[in-house]
ZADO-1210 file (C-alpha; in nm, 4 decimals, padded with zeros to 6 digits):
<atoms>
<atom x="-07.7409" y="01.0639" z="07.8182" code="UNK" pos="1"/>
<atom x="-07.4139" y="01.0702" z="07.6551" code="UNK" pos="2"/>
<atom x="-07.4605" y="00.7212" z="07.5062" code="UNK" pos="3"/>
<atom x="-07.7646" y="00.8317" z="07.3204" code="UNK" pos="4"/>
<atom x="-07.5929" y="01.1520" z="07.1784" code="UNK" pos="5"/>
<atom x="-07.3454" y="00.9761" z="07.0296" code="UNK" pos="6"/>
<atom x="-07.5976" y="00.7447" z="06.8688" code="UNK" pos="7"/>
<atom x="-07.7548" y="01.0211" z="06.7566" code="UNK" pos="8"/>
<atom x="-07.4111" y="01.1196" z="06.5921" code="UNK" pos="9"/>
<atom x="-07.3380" y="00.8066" z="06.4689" code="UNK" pos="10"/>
<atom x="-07.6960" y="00.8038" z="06.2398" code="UNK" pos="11"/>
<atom x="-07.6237" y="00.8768" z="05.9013" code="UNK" pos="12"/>
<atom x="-07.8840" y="01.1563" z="05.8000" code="UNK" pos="13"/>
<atom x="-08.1626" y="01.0002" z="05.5872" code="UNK" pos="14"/>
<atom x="-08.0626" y="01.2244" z="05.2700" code="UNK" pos="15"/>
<atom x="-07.6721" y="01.1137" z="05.2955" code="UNK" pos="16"/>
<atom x="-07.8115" y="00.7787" z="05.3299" code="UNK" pos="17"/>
<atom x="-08.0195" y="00.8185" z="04.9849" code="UNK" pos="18"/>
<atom x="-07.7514" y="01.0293" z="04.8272" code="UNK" pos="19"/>
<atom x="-07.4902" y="00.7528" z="04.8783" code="UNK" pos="20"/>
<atom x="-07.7453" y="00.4486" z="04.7691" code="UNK" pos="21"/>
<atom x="-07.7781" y="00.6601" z="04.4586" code="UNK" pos="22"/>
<atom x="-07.3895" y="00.7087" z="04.3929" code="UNK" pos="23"/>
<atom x="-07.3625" y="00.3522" z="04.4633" code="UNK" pos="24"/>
<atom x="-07.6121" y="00.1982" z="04.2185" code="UNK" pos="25"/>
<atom x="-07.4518" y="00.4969" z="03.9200" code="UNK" pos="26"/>
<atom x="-07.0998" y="00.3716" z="03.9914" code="UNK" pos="27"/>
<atom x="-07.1922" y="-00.0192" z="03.9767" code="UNK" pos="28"/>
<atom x="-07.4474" y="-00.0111" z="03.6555" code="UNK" pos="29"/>
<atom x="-07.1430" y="-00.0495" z="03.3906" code="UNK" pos="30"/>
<atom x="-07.0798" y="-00.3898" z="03.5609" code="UNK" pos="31"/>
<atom x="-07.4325" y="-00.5215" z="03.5872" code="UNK" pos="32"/>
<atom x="-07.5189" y="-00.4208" z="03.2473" code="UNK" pos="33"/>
<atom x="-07.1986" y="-00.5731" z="03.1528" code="UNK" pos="34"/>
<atom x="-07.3094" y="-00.9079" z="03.3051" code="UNK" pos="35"/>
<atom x="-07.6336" y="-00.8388" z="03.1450" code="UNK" pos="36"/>
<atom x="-07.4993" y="-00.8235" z="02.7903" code="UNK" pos="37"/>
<atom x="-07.3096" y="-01.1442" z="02.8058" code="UNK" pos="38"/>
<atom x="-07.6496" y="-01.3026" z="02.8536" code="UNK" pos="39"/>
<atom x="-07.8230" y="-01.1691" z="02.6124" code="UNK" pos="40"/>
<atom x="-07.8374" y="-01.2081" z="02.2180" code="UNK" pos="41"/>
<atom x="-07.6416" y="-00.9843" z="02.0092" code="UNK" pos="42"/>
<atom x="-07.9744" y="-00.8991" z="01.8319" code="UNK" pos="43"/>
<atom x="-08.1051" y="-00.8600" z="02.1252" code="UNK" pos="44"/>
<atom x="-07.8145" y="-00.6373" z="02.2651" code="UNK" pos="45"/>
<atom x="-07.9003" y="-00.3959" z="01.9943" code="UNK" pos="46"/>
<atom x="-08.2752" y="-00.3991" z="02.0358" code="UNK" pos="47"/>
<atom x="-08.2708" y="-00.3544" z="02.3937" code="UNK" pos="48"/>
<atom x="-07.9473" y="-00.2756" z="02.4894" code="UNK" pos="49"/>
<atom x="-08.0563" y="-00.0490" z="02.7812" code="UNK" pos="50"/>
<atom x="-08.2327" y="-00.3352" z="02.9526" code="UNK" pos="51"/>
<atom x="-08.0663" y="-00.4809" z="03.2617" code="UNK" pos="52"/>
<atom x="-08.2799" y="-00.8557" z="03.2794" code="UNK" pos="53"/>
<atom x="-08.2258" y="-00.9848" z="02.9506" code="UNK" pos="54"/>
<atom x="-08.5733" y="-01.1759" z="02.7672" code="UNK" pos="55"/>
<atom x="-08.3735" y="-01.4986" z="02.7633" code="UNK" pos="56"/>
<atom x="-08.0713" y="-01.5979" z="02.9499" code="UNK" pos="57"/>
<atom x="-07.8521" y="-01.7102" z="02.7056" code="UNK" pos="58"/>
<atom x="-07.4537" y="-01.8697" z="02.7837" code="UNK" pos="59"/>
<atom x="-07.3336" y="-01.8715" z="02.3937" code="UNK" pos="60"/>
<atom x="-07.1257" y="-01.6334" z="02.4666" code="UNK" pos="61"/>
<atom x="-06.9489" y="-01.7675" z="02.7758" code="UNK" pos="62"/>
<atom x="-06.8888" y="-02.0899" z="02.6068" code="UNK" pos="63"/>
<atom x="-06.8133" y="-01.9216" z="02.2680" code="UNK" pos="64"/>
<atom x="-06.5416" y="-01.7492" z="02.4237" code="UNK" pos="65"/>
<atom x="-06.4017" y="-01.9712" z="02.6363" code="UNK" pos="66"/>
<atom x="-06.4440" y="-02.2419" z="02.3729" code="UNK" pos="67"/>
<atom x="-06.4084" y="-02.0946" z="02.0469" code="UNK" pos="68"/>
<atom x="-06.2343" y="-01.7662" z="02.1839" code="UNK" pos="69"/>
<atom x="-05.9635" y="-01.9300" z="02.3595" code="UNK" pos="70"/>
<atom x="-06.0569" y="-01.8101" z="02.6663" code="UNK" pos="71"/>
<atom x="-05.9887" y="-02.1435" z="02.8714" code="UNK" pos="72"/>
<atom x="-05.6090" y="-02.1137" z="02.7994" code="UNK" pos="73"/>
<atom x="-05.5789" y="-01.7403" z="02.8087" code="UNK" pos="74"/>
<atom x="-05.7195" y="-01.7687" z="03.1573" code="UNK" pos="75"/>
<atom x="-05.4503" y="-02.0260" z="03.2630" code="UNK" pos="76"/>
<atom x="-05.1852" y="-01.7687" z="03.1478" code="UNK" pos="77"/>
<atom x="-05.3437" y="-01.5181" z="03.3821" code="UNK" pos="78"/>
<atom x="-05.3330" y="-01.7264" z="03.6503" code="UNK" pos="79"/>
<atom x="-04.9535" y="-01.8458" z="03.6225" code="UNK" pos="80"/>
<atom x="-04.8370" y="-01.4876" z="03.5168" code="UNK" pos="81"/>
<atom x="-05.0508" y="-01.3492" z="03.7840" code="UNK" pos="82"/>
<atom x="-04.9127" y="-01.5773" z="04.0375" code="UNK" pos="83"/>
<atom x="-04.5450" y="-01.5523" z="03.9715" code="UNK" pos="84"/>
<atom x="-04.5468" y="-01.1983" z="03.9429" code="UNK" pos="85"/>
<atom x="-04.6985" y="-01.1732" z="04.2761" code="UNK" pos="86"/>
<atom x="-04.4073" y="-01.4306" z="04.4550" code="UNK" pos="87"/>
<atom x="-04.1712" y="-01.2245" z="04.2568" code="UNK" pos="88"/>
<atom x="-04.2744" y="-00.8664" z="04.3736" code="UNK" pos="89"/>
<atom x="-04.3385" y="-00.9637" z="04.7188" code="UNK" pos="90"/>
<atom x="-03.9978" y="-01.1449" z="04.7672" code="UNK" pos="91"/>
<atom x="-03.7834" y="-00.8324" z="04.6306" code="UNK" pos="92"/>
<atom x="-04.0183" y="-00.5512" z="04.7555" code="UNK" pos="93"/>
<atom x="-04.0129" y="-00.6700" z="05.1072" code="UNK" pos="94"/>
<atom x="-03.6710" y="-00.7374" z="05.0911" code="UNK" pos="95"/>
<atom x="-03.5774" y="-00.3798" z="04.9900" code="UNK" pos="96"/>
<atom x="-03.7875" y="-00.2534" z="05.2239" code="UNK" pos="97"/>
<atom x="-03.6454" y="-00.4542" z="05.5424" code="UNK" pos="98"/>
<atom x="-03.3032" y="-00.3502" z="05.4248" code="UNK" pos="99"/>
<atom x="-03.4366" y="00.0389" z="05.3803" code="UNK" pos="100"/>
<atom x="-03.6238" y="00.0061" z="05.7290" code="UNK" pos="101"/>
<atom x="-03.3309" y="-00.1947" z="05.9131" code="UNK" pos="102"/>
<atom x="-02.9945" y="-00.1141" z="05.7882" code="UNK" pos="103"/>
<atom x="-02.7952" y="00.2078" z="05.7629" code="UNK" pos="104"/>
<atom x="-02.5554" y="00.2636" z="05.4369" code="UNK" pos="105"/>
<atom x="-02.3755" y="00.5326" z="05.2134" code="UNK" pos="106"/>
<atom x="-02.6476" y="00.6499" z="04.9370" code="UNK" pos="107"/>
<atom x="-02.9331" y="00.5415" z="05.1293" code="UNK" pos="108"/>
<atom x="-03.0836" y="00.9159" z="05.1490" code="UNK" pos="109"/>
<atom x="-03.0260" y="00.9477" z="04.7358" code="UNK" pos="110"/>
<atom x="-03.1593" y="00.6103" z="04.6497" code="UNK" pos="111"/>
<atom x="-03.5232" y="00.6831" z="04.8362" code="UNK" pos="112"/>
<atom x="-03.5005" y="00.9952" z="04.6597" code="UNK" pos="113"/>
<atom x="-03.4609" y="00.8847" z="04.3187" code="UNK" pos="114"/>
<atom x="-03.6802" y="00.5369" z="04.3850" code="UNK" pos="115"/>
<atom x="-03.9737" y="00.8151" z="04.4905" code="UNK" pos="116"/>
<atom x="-03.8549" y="01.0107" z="04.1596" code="UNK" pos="117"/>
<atom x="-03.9691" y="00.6641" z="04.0056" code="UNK" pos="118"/>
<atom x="-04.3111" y="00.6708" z="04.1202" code="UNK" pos="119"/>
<atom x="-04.3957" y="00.9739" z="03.8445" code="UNK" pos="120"/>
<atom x="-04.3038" y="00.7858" z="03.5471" code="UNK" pos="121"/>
<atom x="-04.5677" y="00.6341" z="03.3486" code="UNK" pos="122"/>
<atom x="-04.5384" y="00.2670" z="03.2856" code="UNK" pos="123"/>
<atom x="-04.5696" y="00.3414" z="02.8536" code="UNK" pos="124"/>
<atom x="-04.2350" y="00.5139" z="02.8700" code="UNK" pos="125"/>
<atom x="-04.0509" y="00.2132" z="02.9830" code="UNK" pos="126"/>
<atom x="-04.1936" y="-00.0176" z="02.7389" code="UNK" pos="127"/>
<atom x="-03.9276" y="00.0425" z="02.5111" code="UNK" pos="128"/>
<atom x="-03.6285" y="-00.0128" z="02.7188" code="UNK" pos="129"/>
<atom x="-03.8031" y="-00.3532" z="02.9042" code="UNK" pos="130"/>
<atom x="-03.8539" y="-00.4773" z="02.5353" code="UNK" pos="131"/>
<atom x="-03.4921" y="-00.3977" z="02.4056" code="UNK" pos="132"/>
<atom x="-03.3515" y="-00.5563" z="02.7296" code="UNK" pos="133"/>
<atom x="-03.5610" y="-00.8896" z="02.6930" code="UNK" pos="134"/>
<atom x="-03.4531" y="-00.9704" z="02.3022" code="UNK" pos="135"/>
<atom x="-03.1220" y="-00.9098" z="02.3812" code="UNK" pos="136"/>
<atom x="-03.1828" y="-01.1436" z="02.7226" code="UNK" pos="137"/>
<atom x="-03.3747" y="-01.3942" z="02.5150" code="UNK" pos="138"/>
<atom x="-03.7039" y="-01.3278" z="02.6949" code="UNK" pos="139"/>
<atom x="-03.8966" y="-01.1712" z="02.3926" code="UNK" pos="140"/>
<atom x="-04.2248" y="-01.4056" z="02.3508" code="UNK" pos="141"/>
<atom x="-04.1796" y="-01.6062" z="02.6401" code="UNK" pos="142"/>
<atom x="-04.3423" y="-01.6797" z="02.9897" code="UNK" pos="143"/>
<atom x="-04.0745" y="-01.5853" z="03.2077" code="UNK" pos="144"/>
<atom x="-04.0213" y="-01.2837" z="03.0283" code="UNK" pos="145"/>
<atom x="-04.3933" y="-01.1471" z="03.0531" code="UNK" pos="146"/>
<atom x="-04.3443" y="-01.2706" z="03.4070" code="UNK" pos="147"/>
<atom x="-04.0142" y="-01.0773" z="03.4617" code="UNK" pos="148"/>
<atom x="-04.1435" y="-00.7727" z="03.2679" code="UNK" pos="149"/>
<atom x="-04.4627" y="-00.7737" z="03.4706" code="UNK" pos="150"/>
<atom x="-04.2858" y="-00.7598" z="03.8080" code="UNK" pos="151"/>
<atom x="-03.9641" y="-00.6098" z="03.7605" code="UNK" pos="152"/>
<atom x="-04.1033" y="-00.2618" z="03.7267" code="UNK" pos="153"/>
<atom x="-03.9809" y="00.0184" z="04.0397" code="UNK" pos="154"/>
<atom x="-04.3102" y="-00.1030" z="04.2668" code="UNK" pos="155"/>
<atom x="-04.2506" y="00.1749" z="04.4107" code="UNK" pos="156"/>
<atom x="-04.6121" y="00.1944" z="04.6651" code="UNK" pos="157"/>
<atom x="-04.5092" y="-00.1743" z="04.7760" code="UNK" pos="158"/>
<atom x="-04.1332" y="-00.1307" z="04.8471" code="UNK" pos="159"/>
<atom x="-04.2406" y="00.1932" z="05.0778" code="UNK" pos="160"/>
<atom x="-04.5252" y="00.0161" z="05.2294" code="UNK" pos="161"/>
<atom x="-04.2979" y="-00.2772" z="05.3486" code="UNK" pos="162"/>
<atom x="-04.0659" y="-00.0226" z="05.4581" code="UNK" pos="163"/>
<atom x="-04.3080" y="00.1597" z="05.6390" code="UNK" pos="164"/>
<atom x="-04.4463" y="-00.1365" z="05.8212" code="UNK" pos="165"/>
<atom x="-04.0721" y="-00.2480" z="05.9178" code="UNK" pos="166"/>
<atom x="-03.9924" y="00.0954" z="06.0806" code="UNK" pos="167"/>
<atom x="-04.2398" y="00.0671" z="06.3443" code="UNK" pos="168"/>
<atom x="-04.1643" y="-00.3061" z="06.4406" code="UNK" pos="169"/>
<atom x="-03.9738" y="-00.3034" z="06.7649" code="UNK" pos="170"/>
<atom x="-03.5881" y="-00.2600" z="06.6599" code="UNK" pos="171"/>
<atom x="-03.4890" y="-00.4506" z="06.9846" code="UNK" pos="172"/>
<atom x="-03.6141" y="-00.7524" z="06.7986" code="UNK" pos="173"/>
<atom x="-03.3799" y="-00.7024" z="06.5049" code="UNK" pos="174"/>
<atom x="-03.1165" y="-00.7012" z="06.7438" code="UNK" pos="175"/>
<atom x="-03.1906" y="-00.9883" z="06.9648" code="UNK" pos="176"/>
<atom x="-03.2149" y="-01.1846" z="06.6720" code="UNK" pos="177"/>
<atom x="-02.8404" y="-01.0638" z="06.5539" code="UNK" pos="178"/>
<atom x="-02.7381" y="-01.1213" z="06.8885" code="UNK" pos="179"/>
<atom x="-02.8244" y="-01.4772" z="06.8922" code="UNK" pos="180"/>
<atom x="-02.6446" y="-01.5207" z="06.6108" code="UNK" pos="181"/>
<atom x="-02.9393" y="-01.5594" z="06.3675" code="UNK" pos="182"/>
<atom x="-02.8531" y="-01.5055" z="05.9721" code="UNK" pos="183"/>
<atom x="-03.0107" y="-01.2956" z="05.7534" code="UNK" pos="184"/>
<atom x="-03.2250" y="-01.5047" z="05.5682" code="UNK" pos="185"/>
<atom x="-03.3512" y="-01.6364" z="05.8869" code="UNK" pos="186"/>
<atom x="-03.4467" y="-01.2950" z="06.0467" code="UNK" pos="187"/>
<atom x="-03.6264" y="-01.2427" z="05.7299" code="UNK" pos="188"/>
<atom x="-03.8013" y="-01.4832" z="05.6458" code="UNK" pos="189"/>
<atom x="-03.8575" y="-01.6266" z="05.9582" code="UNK" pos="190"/>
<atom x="-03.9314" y="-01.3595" z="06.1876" code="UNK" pos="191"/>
<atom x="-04.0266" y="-01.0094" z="05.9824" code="UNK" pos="192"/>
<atom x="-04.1457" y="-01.0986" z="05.7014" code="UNK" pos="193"/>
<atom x="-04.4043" y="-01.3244" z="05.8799" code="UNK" pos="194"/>
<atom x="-04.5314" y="-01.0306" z="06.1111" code="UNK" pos="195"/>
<atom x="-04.6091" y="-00.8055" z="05.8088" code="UNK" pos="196"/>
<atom x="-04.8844" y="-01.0203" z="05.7069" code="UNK" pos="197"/>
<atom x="-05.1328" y="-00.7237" z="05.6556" code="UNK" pos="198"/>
<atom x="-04.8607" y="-00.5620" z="05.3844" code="UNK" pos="199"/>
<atom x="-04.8230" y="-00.8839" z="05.1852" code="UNK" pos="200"/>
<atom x="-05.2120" y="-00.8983" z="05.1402" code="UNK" pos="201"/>
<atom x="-05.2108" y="-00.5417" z="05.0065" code="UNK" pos="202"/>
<atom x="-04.9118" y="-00.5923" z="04.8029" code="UNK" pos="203"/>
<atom x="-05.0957" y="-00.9025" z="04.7022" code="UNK" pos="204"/>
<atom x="-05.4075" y="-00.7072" z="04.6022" code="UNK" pos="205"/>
<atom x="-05.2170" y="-00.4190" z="04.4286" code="UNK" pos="206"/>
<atom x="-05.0144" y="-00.6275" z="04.2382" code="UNK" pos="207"/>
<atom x="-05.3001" y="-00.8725" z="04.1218" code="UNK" pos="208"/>
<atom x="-05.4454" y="-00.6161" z="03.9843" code="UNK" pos="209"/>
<atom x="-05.1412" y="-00.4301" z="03.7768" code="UNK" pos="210"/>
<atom x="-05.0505" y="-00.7637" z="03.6279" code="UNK" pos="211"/>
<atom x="-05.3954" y="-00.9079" z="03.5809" code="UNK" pos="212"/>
<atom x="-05.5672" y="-00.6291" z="03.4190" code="UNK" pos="213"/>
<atom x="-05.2017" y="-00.5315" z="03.2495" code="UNK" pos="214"/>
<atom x="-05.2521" y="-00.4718" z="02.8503" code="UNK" pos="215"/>
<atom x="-04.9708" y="-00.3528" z="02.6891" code="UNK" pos="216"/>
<atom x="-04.6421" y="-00.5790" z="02.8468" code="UNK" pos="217"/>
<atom x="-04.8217" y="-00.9316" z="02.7857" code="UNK" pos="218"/>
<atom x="-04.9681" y="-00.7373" z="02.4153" code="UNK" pos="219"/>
<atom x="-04.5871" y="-00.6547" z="02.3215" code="UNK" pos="220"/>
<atom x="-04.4574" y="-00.9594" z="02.4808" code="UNK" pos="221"/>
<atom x="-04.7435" y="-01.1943" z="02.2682" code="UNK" pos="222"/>
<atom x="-04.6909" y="-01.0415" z="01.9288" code="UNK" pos="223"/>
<atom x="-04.5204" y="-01.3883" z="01.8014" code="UNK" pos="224"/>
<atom x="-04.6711" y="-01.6112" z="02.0344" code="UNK" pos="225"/>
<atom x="-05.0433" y="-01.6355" z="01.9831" code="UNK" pos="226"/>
<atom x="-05.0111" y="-01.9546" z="02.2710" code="UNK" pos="227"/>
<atom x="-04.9382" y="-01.6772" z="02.5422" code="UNK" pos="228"/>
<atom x="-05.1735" y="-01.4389" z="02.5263" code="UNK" pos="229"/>
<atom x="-05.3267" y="-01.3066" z="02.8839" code="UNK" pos="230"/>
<atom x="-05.7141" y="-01.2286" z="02.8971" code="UNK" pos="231"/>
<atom x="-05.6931" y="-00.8779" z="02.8264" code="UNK" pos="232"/>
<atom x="-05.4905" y="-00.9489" z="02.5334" code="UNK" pos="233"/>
<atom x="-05.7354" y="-01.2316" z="02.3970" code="UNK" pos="234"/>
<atom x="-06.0152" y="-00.9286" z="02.4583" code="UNK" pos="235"/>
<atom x="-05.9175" y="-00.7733" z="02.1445" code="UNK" pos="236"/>
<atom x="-06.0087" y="-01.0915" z="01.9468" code="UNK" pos="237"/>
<atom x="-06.3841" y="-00.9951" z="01.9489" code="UNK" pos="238"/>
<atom x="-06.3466" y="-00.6475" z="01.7856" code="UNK" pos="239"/>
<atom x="-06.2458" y="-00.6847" z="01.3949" code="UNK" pos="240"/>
<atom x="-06.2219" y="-00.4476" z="01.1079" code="UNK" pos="241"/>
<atom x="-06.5457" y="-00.4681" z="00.9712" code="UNK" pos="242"/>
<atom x="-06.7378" y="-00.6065" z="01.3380" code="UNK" pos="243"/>
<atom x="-06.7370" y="-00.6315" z="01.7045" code="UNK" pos="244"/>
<atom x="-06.9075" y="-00.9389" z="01.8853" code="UNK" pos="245"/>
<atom x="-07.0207" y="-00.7222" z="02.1652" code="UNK" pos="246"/>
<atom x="-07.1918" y="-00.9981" z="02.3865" code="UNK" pos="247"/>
<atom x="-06.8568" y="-01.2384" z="02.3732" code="UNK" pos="248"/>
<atom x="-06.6485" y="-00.8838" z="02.4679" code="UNK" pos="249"/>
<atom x="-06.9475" y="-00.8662" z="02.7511" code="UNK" pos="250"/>
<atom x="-06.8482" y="-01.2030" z="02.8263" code="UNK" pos="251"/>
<atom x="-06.5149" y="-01.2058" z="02.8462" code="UNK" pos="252"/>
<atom x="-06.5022" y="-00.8358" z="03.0302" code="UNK" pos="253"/>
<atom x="-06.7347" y="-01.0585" z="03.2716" code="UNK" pos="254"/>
<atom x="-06.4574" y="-01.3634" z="03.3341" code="UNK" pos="255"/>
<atom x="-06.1734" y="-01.0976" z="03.3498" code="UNK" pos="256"/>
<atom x="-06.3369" y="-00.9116" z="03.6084" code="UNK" pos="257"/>
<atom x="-06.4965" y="-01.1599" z="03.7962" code="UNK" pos="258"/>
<atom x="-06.1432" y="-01.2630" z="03.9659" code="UNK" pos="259"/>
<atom x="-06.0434" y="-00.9193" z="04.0592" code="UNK" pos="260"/>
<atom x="-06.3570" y="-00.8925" z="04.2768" code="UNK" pos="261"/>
<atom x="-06.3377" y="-01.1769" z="04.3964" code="UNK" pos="262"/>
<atom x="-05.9953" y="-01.1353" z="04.5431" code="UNK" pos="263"/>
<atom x="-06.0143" y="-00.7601" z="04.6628" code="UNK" pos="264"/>
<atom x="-06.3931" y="-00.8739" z="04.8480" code="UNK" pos="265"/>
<atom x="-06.1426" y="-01.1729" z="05.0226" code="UNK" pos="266"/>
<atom x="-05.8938" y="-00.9447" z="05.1075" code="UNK" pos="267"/>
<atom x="-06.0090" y="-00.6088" z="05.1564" code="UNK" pos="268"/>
<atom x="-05.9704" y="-00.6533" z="05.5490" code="UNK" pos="269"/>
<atom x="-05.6312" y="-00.7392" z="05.5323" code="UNK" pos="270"/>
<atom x="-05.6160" y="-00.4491" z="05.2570" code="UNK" pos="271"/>
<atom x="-05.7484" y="-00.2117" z="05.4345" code="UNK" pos="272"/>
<atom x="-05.5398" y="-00.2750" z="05.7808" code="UNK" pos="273"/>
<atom x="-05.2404" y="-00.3029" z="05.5644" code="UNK" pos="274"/>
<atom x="-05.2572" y="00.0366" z="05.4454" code="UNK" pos="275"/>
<atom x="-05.3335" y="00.1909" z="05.7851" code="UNK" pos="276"/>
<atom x="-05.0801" y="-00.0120" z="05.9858" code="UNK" pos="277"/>
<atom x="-04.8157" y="00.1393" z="05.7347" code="UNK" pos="278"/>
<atom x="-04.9080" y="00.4741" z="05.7822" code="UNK" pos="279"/>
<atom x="-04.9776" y="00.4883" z="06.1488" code="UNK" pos="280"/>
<atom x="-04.7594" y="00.7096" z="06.3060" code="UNK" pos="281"/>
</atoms>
């Protein structure tokens, strides 16, 4: 008896069921027509733009813009900017969190309250200051520099995260580990940091997507060096003065997204346990 009352719970109402297929299909269109325009003709794309199966497949625009576009080494950046950023931000941000979560010093109170003061400034104010800081460092129009400027921002969701997740592992381990006469970098990196596998995934996540779909650091960064540009940077190639190649921007929308769904669908397990291990409690 009770089993089948909370079945009966348990089944979504027919109407929520419809309601949410409906919500679902409206909030995915943009990307299948998306995928549809890069397929189709760009006379065709204004004839029947509407149409989601296109009247001929058609992959001039994926090779036009990876080819012609520059698309194949604009990716490439992606990837290595993407990739160092991520090392970068999860080295520091779990670091600062395990010393937030573990140790007690003077200032710690202020510093969490002006790190969370942080989190409400938007990322266009800084631009100015990162910029200023990088020409006088030598960074302007170079890799490490987009690199740096990409991850050296207050990451302030993936420092408290870590932090989070540290204050509810066992303290007793911390202190065996001391005890023993274990170092630092080998309590860290050895012991923590390997049991907070579900935050590095979401820091992993969050981060990919900040630096891949990031516009306006690798833009300023990539003024003088053409050779640099990211993907959303090498976007604004197909929209000129006088005309806009709307199936290569379909296109290359397409290849920039494809990576960010691929990655959250991989990890959204990990994502989503992340988040609720760090808030448990």
């Amino acid at each position: 008896m009770k089993n089948s009352k909370s079945l009966r719970r348990n089944i979504v109402p027919l109407s929520v069921a419809l309601f949410l297929l409906v919500f679902c299909l409206i909030w995915i269109y943009p990307f299948v027509w998306m995928i549809s325009a890069s397929m189709k003709t760009s006379l065709e794309l204004f004839q029947k733009g509407l149409n989601l199966i296109p009247d001929r497949f058609s992959f001039d625009s994926y090779r036009g813009a990876w080819g012609k576009g520059g698309f194949s080494k604009y990716f490439v950046n992606s990837v290595i900017t993407t990739a160092c950023a991520i090392i970068v931000v999860i080295v520091r941000c779990s670091t600062c969190g395990y010393i937030l979560s573990m140790y007690d010093f003077k200032g710690k109170k202020l510093y969490l309250t002006i790190l969370l003061a942080t989190f409400f400034i938007p990322n266009g104010t800084t631009i100015i200051p990162i910029s200023a800081m990088s020409t006088k460092l030598g960074l302007m129009g170079t890799m490490p520099g987009v690199i740096l400027a990409l991850s050296g921002g207050g990451q302030v969701t993936s420092i408290l995260l870590f932090k989070n997740y540290f204050d509810q592992t066992p303290r007793s381990l911390f202190e065996a580990a001391i005890i023993d006469g274990a170092s630092f970098p080998k309590i860290f990196f050895s012991i923590m940091l390997p049991m907070a596998g579900p935050i590095i995934s979401t820091v992993v996540i969050l981060t990919f997507m900040n630096a891949w779909n990031n516009l306006l650091i690798p833009l300023v960064f990539t003024v003088g060096s053409p050779k640099l540009k990211t993907l959303p940077v090498g976007m604004m190639a197909f929209s000129g003065a006088y005309a806009t190649d709307w199936a290569g921007m379909a296109a290359a929308g397409t290849m920039t997204l494809i990576p960010v769904v691929v990655t959250f669908i991989s990890l959204q397990k990990y994502f989503v346990s992340g988040i609720a291990g760090a808030v448990k409690g």
